[in-house]
N, C-alpha and C positions, 0 to 999 in steps of 0.2 A: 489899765487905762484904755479908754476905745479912744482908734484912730478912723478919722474919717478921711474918706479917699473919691477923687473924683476921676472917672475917667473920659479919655476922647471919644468919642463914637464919630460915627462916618458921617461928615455934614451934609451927604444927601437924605438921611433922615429928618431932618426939619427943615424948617422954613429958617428959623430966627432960634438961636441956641437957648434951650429952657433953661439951662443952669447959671445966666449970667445972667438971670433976673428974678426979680422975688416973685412977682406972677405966673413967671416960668416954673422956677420950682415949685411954686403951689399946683399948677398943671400937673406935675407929675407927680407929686406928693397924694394928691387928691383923687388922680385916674387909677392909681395903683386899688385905692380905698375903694370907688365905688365900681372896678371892675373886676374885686375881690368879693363883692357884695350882690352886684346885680347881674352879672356874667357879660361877655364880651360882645357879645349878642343887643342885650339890653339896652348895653354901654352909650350913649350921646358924647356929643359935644355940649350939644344944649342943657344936660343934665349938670356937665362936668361945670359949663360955667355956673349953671345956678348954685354951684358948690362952692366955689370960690367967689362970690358976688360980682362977677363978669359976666360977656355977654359972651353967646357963642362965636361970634364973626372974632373976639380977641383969642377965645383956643385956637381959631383957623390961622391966626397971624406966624402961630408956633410952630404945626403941624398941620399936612397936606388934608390928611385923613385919619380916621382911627386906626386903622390898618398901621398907619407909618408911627404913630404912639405905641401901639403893641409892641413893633419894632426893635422901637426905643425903649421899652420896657426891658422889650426878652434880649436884647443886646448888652445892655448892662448888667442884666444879672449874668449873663453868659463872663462880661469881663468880671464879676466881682468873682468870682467863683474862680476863675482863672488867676484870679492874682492872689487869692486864699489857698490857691493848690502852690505856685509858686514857694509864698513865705511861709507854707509848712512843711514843703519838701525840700528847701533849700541845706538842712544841715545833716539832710538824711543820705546815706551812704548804698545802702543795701536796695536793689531795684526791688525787692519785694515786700520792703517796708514803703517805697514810694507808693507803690501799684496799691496797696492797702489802706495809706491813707488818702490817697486820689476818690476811691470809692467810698471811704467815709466821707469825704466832703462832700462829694456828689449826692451820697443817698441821705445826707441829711440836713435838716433846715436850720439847724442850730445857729445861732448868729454870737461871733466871737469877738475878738478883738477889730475886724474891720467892718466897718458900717458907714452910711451917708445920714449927714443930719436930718434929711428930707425924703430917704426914700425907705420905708418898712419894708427890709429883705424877705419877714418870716411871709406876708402877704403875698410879696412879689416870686417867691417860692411857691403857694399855691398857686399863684396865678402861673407862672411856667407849667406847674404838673397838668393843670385843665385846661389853658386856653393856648400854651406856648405852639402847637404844632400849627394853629391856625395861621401863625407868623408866618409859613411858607408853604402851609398849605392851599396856594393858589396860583390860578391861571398864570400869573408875572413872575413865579419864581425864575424861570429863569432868567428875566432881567433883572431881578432883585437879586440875584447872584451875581451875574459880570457888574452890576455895580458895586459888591461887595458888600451888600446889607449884612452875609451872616457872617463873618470875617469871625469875632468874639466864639461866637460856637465852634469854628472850625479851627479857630485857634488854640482850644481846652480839648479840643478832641485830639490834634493833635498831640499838645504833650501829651496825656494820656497812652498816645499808639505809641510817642517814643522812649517812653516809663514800659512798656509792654517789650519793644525792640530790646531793651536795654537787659532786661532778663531773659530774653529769647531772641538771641538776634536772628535765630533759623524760621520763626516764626513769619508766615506766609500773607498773613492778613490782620496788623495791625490795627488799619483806620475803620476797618468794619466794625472787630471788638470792641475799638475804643467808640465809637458814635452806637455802636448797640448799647453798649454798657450805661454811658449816660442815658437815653433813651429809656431803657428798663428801669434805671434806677426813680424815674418817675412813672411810668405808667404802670411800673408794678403794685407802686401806693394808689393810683387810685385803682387799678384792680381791687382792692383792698377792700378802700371805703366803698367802692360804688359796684364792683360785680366781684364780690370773694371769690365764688366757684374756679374763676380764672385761676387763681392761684393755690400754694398752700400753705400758706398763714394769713387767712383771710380774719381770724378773730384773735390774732396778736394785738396787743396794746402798746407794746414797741415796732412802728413800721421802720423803722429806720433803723435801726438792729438785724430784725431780718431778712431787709431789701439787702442789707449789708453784704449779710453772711452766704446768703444765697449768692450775688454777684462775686465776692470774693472765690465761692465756690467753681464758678462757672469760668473766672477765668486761669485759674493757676490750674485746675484740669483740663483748660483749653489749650494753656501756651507752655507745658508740663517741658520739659526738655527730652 
């Protein structure tokens, strides 16, 4: 049975909350779509509402900017991901079974038991691997940070460092491993598809198999005792 799960984001992200309205969700339902399709770049408002048979001044009612949609985008999947690492490490005992399946979820797009009626994680997964760093890659991160835009990422990276602590507690540098690991676990894929050389399993058919095993490698010879 799939459970659908909704969560809070930081209400300085919109204007007017997308998910307490049906045009709202189709907002997001539909940005996910055509800035999976047209790249982030491309991406309108004016496009997004001809997608939904609105005008563009109604997407501006939701959101400031595109920039603060991305946001909203990459924040949610940061919490779905995080509450997926939660309910499958919940009955796990052994820190180095958690730390193993922390990096399975992360390196891969697999969509399980939790899901939103409205929002296409496998999409919103590519869309994190190519367009996610743009989210803070700009001049206002740091006030995008004291207002706590990336809360949801720093929140998954931390479990992660404390899944890492918990098997090494002598170990030195947690939050690093843990925000590199995630990190790699996406730009390793698209080294992949878009510059192999970078890597070496550029002509695997399973990425997420061996973004896996490789990160798995990288960090239990990192945090060894």
């Amino acid at each position: 049975m799939e459970m659908y799960v909704k969560f809070s984001l930081n209400e300085k992200l919109y204007l007017k909350d997308p998910e307490k309205s049906e045009i709202g969700k189709k907002i997001l339902e539909n940005s996910v779509i055509l800035i999976h399709d047209l790249g982030f770049e491309a991406f309108t408002f004016k496009k997004l509402g001809k997608a939904i048979n609105t005008t563009e001044a109604s997407v501006y009612r939701y959101f400031e900017n595109k920039h603060r949609l991305l946001l909203y985008l990459v924040d949610w999947y940061w919490s779905w991901q995080e509450y997926r690492l939660v309910i499958q490490t919940k009955n796990l005992k052994d820190p180095a079974d958690k730390i193993r399946k922390a990096i399975q979820l992360i390196s891969s797009r697999t969509v399980e038991e939790i899901s939103s009626s409205y929002m296409d994680e496998k999409l919103l997964y590519e869309i994190v691997m190519s367009e996610g760093a743009k989210s803070y890659l700009t001049r206002h991160v740091t006030e995008d940070n004291k207002a706590k835009l990336f809360k949801p990422y720093k929140d998954l990276a931390g479990r992660l460092a404390n899944m890492i602590l918990e098997y090494n507690p002598d170990y030195k540098f947690p939050r690093s491993l843990s925000s590199t690991v995630i990190e790699m676990a996406h730009s390793q894929k698209f080294y992949m598809r878009h510059l192999p050389s970078l890597t070496d399993f550029g002509n695997s058919k399973d990425e997420s198999k061996m973004v896996g095993s490789f990160l798995e490698d990288l960090v239990f010879k990192t945090i060894h005792k």
